[in-house]
C-alpha positions, 0 to 999 in steps of 0.5 A, a space after each residue: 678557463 679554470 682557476 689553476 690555468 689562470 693561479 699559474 698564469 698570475 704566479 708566472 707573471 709575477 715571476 716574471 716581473 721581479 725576481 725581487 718579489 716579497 709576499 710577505 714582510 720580513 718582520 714576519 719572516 723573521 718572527 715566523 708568524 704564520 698570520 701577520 697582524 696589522 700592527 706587526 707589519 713594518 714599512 718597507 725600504 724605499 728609494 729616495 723619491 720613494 721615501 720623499 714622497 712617503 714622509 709627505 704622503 704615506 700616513 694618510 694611506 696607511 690611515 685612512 685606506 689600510 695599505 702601505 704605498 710601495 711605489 711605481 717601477 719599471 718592469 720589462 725593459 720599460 714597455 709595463 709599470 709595476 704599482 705595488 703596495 702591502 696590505 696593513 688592514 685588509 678592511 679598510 683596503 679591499 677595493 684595492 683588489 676589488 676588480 671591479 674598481 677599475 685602475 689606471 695610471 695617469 703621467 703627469 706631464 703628458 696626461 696619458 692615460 696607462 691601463 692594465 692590461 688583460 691576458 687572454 688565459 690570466 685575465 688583468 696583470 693585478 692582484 684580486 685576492 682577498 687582502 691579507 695583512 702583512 702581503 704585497 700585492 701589485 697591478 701592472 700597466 701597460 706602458 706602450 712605446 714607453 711614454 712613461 719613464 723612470 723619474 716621470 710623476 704618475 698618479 695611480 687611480 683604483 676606483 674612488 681611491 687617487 694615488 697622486 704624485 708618485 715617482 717611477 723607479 728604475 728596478 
């Protein structure tokens, strides 16, 4: 397996999950910057339980890990969970795309336990690049007969690093 066979998997993929997709703020866009900086980065737009859970809980993620919490969405038809969050300080957030930090959802109600699938050709559904500020990254969790669903509460674990209470959206 080479690395454009599995570059073209990850970019199909994340196609494929949202047409929505943004790989870089649009403060950066705008302002075309060619690098982003972590100052200039800006939170993005986020649902009403997104936002509830943000104002109580995002600060201490930007602060302490250096990544912008995005939230959980259902993503094909429900059978995958998308997790995705903005880098603000590539330093302080690069066990997020450490892969050998292992990651899993965790449904509060039912306790199952979701992990990332690995594909054959492309290898797990999650970003491992090294983390730029300014760039969203996701992973992808396998939602099997869709234990998980839209309003449920998820904790996403990454390693040492536990993302609790988060609600999942509709797309």
């Amino acid at each position: 397996m080479n690395l454009h066979t599995i570059t073209s998997g990850v970019l199909l993929m994340t196609s494929v999950m949202s047409s929505s997709l943004t790989l870089r703020a649009p403060a950066q866009i705008a302002s075309g910057q060619a690098k982003p900086t972590a100052k200039a980065v800006q939170p993005r737009s986020l649902s009403v339980s997104s936002s509830a859970w943000h104002s109580r809980q995002g600060q201490y993620f930007q602060r302490n890990w250096g990544v912008d919490i995005l939230g959980v969405q259902r993503v094909s038809s429900g059978e995958m969970l998308a997790f995705r969050y903005m880098i603000l300080d590539p330093e302080k957030a690069k066990g997020f795309n450490d892969k050998r930090n292992g990651a899993y959802l965790i449904d509060e109600k039912s306790g199952a336990k979701l992990t990332v699938p690995q594909m054959e050709k492309v290898g797990e559904l999650r970003t491992t690049t090294t983390p730029e500020a300014g760039r969203m990254y996701w992973m992808v969790f396998a939602n099997t007969n869709r234990v998980v669903d839209v309003g449920s509460k998820v904790d996403v674990v990454i390693g040492d690093v536990r993302v609790n209470e988060l609600t999942v959206d509709a797309k």
